[in-house]
N, C-alpha and C positions, 0 to 999 in steps of 0.2 A: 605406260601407254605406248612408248615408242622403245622398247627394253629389244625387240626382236629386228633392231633397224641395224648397220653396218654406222660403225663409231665416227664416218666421217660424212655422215648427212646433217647438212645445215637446213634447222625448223626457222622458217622463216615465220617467228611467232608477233611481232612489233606490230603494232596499227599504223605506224608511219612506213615501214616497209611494206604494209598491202595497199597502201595512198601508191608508192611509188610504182607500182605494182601494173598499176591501172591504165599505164602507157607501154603500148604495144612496140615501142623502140624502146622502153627502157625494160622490157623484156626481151629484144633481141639481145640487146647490148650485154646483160648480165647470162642468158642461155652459152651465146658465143663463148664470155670468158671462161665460163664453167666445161666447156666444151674444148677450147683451145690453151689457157692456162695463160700467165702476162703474155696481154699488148698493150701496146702504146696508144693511145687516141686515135695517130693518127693511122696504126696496121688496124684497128678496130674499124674506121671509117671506110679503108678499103675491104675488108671483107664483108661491111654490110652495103657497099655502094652508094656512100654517102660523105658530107664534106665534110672533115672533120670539125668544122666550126659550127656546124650543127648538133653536136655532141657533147660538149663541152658541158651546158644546163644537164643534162640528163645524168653524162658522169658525176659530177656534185650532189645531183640528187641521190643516187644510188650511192656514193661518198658517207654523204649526211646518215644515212639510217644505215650504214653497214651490210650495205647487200653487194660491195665492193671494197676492196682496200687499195691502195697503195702498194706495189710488192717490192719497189727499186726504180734505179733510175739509170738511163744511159747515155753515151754522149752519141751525139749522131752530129754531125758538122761543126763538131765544137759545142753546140747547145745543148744542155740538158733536157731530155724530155722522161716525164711521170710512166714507168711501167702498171698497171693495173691487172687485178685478177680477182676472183669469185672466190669466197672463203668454203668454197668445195665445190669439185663435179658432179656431189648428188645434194639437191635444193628440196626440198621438199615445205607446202605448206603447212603452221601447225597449229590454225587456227580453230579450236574446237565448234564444230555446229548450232551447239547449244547455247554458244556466246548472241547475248544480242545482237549485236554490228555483223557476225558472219555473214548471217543471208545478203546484207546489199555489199557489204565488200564481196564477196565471193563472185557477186550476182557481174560487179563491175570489173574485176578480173575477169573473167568468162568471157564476157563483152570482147574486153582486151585479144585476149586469145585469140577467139573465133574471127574478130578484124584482122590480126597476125598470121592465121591458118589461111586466112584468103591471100593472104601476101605472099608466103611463103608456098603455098599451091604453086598462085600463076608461075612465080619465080622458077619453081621446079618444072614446068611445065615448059618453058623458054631454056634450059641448061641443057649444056652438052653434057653432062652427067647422068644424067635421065633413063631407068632400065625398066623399062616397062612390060617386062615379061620374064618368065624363067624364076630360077630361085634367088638369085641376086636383086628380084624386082625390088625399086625403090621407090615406087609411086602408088600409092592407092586412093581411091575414095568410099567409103560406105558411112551409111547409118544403117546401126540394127538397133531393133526392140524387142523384148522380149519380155519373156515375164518369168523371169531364173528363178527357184525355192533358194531358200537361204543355203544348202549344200553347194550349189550350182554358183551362187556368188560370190560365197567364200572363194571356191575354183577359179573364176576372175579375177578376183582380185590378188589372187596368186600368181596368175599371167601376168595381169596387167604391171606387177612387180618385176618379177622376170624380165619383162620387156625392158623397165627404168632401169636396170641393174645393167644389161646388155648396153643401153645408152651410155650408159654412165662407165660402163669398163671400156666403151671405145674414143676414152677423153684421149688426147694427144696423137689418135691417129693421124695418119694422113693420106685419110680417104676424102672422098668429097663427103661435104656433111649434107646431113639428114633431118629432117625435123616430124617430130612427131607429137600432133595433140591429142587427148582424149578428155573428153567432159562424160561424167555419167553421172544420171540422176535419175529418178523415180518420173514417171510420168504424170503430173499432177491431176486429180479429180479423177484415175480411172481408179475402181473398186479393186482390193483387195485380192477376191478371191472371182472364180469365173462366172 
């Protein structure tokens, strides 16, 4: 099923990993580490502009199911503090459709996201990073619909790869980051054919 993926993509295939899933900070939290490679609680707290004692429950949760490890540790004023990081920069879900639980797990991820995407919006929209024109643009908004033949979606879904692979080969840069969701689904109750 997954034979044509690159050897270092983690299927996030666990029921207790798509529970943790369903909160929109413990998807920033593990996006970042996969993006930035170990932090500490508290460099994690400042790059999502938050306290770090706020973090803490979330980190353990993502601990508990393995959607984080431990990487090391360092001293920082004499104290030890936990380095943390994402068991790869390319995350992928691999929860098959056909499974019964998919539709409402999937259904409450999505949720997650889509509350995430508006956060990450305005956010982008308040930074001084922000290029809003030219080919370095880094802000967009659209919905398309369409009604693609199965050639035509195969084609997408060959971008839409493309795109995660480009994400994912710009782990450790240091550019300002970017985030990018996509949800796609069929449009329910419209016919088939025209």
């Amino acid at each position: 099923m997954h034979s044509d993926q690159p050897d270092d993509v983690y299927w996030i295939n666990q029921r207790g990993q798509y529970d943790c899933l369903t909160s929109a900070r413990r998807m920033d939290i593990i996006d970042l580490l996969a993006h930035v490679g170990e932090k500490s609680v508290r460099e994690i707290a400042a790059l999502l502009g938050a306290k770090p004692s706020s973090l803490y429950h979330h980190i353990e949760l993502l601990l508990g199911v393995g959607l984080i490890e431990v990487s090391g540790t360092r001293a920082i004023n004499r104290r030890q503090e936990k380095l943390y990081k994402a068991p790869s920069a390319a995350l992928k879900y691999g929860l098959a459709l056909d499974d019964p639980k998919a539709l409402e797990i999937y259904g409450k991820i999505v949720a997650a996201q889509a509350r995430q995407s508006a956060r990450d919006f305005k956010r982008g929209l308040e930074s001084d990073a922000i290029v809003g024109d030219g080919p370095a643009k880094n802000v967009w908004i659209f919905r398309l619909v369409g009604a693609p033949d199965a050639a035509t979606m195969e084609k997408i879904n060959l971008h839409i790869e493309a795109i995660a692979k480009l994400f994912w080969g710009s782990t450790g840069q240091d550019n300002p980051l970017v985030v990018m969701s996509a949800i796609v689904a069929p449009v329910a109750g419209r016919n088939d054919g025209p």
